[in-house]
C-alpha positions in Angstrom: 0.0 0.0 0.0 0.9 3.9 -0.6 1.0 5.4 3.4 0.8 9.1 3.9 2.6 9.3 7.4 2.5 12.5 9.5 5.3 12.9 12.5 5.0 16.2 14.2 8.7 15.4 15.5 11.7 16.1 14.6 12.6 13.1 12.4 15.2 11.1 13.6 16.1 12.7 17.4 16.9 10.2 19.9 13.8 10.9 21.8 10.3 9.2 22.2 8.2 9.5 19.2 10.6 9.7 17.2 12.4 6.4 17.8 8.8 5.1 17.9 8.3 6.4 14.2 11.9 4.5 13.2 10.6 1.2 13.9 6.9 2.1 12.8 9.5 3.0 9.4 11.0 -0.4 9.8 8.3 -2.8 10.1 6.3 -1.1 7.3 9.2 -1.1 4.9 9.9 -4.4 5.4 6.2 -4.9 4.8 6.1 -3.9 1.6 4.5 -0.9 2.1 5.8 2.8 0.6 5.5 5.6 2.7 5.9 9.2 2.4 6.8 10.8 5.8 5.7 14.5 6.0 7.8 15.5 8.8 9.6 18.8 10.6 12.0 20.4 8.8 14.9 19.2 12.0 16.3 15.9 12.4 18.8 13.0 10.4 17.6 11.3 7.4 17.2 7.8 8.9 15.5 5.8 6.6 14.4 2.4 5.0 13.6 1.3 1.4 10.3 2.6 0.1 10.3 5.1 2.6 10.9 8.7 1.9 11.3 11.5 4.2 9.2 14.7 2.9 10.6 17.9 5.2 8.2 20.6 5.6 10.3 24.4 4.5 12.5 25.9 7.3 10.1 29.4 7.4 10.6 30.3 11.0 14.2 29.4 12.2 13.0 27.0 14.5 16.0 24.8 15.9 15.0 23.8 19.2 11.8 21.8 19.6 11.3 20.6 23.5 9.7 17.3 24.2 6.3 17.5 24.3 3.3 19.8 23.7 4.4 23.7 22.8 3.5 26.6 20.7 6.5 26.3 18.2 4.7 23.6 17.5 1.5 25.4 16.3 3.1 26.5 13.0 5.4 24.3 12.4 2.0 21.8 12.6 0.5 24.1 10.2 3.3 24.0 7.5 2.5 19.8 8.1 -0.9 20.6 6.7 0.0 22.5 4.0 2.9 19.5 2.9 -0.2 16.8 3.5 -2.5 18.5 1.4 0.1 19.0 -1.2 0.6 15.5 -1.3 -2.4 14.1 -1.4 -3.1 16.6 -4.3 -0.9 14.7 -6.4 -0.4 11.7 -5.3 -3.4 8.5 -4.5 -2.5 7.0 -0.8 -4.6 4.2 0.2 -4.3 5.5 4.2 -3.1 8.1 6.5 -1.0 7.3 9.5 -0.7 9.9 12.0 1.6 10.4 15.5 0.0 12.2 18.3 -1.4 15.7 18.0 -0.9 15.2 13.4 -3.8 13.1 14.1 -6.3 16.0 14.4 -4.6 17.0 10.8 -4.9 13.3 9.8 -8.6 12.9 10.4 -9.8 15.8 9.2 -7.9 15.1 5.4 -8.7 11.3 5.5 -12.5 12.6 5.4 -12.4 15.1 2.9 -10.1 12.2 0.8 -12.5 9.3 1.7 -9.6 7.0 3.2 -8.6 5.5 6.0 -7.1 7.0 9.4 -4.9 5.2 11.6 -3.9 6.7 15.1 -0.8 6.3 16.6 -1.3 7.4 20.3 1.7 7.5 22.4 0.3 9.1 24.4 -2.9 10.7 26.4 -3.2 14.4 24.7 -4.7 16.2 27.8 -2.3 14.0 29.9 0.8 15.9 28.1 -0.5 19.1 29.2 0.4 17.9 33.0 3.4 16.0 32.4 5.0 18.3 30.7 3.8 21.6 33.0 2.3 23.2 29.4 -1.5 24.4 30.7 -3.2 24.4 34.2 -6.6 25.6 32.3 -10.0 24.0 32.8 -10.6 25.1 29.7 -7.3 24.3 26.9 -7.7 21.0 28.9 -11.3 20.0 28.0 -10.2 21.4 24.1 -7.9 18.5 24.3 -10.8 16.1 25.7 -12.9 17.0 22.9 -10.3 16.8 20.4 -8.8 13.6 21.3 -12.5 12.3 21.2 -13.1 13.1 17.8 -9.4 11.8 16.6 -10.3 8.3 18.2 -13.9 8.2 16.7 -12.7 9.4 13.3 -9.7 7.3 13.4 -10.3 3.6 11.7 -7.4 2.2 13.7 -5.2 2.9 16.8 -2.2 2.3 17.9 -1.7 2.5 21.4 2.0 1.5 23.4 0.9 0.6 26.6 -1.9 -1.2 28.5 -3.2 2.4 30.1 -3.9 3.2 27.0 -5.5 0.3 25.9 -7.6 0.7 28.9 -8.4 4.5 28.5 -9.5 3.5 25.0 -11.6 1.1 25.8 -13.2 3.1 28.3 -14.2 6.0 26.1 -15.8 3.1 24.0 -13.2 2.5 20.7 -11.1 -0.1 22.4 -12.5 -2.3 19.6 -10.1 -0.1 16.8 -7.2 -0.8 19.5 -3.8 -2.8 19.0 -1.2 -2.4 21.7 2.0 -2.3 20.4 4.5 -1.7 22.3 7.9 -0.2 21.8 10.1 -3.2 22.2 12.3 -2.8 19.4 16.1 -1.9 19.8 18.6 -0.5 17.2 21.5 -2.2 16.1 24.8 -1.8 18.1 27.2 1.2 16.7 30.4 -0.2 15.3 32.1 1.9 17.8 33.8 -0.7 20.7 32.6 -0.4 24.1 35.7 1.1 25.2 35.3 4.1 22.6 31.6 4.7 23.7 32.7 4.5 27.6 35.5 7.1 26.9 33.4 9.7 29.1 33.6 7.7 31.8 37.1 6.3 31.7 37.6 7.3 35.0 35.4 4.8 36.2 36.5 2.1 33.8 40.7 2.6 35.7 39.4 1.4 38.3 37.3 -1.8 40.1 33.7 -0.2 40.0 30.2 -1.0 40.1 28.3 0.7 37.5 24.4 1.9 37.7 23.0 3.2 34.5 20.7 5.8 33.6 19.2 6.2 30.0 16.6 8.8 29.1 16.1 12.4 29.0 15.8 14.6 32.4 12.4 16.0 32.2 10.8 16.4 35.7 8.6 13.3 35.2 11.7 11.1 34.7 13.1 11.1 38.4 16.5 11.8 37.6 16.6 14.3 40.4 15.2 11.6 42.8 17.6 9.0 41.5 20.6 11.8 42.0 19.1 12.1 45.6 19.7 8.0 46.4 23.2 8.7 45.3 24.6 9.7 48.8 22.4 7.0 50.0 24.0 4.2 48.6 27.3 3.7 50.8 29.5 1.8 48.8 31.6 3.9 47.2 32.8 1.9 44.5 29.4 2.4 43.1 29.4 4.9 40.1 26.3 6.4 38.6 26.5 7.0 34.8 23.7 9.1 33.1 23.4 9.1 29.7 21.0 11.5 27.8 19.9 15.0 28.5 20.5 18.4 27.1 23.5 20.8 27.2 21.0 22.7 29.6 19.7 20.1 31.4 22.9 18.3 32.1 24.3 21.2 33.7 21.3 21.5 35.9 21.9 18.0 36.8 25.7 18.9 37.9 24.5 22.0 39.9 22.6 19.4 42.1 24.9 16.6 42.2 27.1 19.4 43.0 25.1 20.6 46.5 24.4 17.1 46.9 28.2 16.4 47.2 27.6 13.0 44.8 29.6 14.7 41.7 32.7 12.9 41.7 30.5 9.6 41.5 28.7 10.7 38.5 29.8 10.5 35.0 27.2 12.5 32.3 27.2 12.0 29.0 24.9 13.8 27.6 22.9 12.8 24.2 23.9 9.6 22.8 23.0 7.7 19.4 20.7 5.1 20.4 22.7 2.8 18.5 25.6 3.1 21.5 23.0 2.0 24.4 23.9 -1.2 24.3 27.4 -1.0 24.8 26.7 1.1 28.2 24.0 -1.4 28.9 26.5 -4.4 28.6 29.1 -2.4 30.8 26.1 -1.8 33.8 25.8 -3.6 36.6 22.3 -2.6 37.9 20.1 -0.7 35.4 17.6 1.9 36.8 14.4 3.9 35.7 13.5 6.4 38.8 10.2 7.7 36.7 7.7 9.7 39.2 5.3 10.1 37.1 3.2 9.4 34.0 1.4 6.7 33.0 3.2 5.1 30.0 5.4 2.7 30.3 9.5 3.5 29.4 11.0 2.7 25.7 14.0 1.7 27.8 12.0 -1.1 30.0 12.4 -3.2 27.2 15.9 -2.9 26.7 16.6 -3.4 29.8 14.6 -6.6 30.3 16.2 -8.1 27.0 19.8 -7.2 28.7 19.5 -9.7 31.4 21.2 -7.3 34.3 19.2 -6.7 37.3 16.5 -3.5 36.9 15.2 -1.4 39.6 12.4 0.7 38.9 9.8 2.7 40.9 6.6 1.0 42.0 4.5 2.9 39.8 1.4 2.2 37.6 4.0 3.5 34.8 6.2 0.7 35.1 3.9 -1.9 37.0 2.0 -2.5 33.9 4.4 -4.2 32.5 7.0 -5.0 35.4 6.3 -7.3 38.4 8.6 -8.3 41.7 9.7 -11.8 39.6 11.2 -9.9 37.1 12.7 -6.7 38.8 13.6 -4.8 42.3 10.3 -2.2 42.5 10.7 0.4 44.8 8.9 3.6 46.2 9.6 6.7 44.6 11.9 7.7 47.1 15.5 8.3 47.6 16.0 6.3 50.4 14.0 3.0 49.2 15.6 3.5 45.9 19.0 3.3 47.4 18.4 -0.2 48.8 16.6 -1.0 45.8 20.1 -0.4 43.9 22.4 -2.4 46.5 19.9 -5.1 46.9 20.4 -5.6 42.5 24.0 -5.0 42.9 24.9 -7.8 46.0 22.0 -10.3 46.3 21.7 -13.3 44.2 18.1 -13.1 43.9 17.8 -9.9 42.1 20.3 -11.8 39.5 17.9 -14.4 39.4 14.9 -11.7 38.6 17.4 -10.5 35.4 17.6 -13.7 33.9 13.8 -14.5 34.1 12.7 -10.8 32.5 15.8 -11.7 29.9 13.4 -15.7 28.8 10.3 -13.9 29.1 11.5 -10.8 26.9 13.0 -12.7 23.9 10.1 -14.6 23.4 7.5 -11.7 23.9 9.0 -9.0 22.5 10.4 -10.0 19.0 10.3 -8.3 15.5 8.0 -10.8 13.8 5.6 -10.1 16.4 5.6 -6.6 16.0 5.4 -7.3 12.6 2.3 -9.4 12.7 0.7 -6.7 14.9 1.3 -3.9 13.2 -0.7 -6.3 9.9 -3.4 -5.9 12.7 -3.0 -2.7 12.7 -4.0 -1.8 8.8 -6.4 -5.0 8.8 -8.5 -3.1 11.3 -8.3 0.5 9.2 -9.7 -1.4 6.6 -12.6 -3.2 8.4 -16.5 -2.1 6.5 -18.3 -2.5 9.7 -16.6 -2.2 12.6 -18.9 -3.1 15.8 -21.0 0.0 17.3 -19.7 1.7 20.2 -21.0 0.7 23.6 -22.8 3.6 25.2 -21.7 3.6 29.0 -23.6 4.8 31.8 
């Protein structure tokens, strides 16, 4: 099939959506499909065969575009209009596939086109207003109600990556369009050795230590601040901390603190990373972590992590709970001190070895790339169905 694809991202970051779009790329292009991604006008040209990347003009010198909902965004969305309509002006698609807010653009051209709409929600629209500290009004909050309403009722298939939003879905009565696929995909390893991508941290590698990884970005929902906070806690101070990912900005904000907390000699930073170098820090860890506070979907990195067979401790959150259990990890509360015995109780007890290798069985046969494959086919079989079932009318 001929997919119109509309990212509101910049296309290819290593960030959220967009890694989500990659392997979206991936699986489709190894489908058989073609796909024409109308995308920002930032980001690397990562791409597959029969995909092309379709950049929408550099008008307002834009280079920054923060994670999640802002107003750069509002024109840079409206330029994504103008691309989609060009394209579908000259070219025949046989569906739309949009990510996130794109979706409102998405439905409204798959009517005037008559084809179908498929959804990809990562995530809650009126949800991102809170996580990401963008609008406290009653009112821009119920705009986003409404509006994700009408996407998921004009949309002829969703995507959603996690069970909370299969169950908010559901809820609002279109959990019959749903798939859940989750992000459990991983990017090769860079050709770089291990050595090379540890350079930052040599210090640490001259030297017997233990290492605890972070991977992410440091916005306030992540807990890296909390995480930095269990630092002082943990006693053993052959324990280092490595943190990779993070802004320029937010890195040094992240010093400043380790700084008063007196923890930044044990702390190595280093900043953004290609995804495709992960693994190398992940094989060097000793005791992953993910110190999220808040949020309800679940981490790209959990599945990483599980697949790597070293010990995880996360927060005991609905975030992480939904997929993680106590067999298969050390959960926590989300707070310094329980997260600090959380990280020695991975590093020195056999059990919490014992928890790695069962997430590592259960991981490579859950999470594979056939079966993302076959559900993503699910995916386009449902945009495609004549009669879907009526909606249930709840009370």
């Amino acid at each position: 099939m001929k997919i119109l694809m509309l990212a509101p991202e910049p296309y290819f970051q290593s960030r959220g959506t967009p890694i989500s779009v990659y392997f979206r790329l991936k699986a489709l292009s190894s489908m058989g499909h073609e796909v024409d991604l109308v995308t920002y006008h930032r980001g690397e040209d990562r791409t597959f065969p029969k995909i092309d990347i379709l950049r929408i003009p550099d008008l307002f010198g834009i280079r920054k575009i923060k994670i999640g909902p802002s107003w750069a965004k509002i024109p840079l969305d409206f330029l994504i209009l103008l691309k989609s309509v060009e394209q579908l002006l000259k070219k025949r698609y046989d569906v739309i596939f949009s990510h996130e807010e794109a979706a409102l653009i998405g439905v409204c051209l798959s009517k005037i086109w008559s084809i179908p709409h498929i959804y990809d929600m990562h995530s809650s629209l009126p949800q991102q207003l809170v996580n990401f500290n963008f609008s406290t009004s009653p009112m821009i909050r119920n705009l986003f109600n409404r509006m994700e309403r009408f996407i998921l009722k004009s949309s002829s298939s969703v995507i959603v990556i996690c069970t909370d939003l299969f169950n908010q879905i559901k809820e609002m009565g279109f959990g019959h369009k749903g798939v859940l696929l989750e992000n459990f995909l991983e990017f090769e390893t860079s050709p770089l050795t291990e050595k090379e991508v540890m350079r930052p941290c040599s210090d640490f590698q001259s030297r017997p230590s233990k290492i605890v990884l972070y991977t992410g970005n440091f916005q306030t929902y992540q807990g890296v601040e909390l995480l930095l906070e269990a630092v002082p806690r943990v006693n053993d101070r052959h324990v280092k901390f490595v943190m990779v990912g993070g802004t320029p900005e937010a890195v040094n904000r992240m010093k400043s603190r380790a700084s008063q907390l007196k923890v930044l000699p044990r702390i190595c930073f280093t900043g953004q990373v290609d995804p495709s170098q992960i693994p190398h820090f992940i094989q060097r860890a000793d005791v992953l972590v993910s110190p999220r506070v808040s949020g309800t979907n679940t981490p790209l990195k959990i599945y990483s992590y599980l697949k790597s067979g070293k010990p995880l401790v996360a927060t005991d959150l609905w975030t992480h709970t939904q997929v993680l259990d106590e067999s298969i990890c050390v959960l926590v509360k989300p707070k310094p001190e329980e997260m600090a015995k959380g990280i020695q109780y991975a590093l020195f007890n056999e059990e919490a070895k014992k928890r790695a290798g069962a997430a590592k069985d259960m991981a490579q046969q859950a999470y594979t790339f056939p079966q993302y494959k076959q559900k993503m086919g699910q995916v386009i079989k449902n945009a495609f169905r004549s009669q879907p079932p009526r909606q249930v009318k709840r009370a």
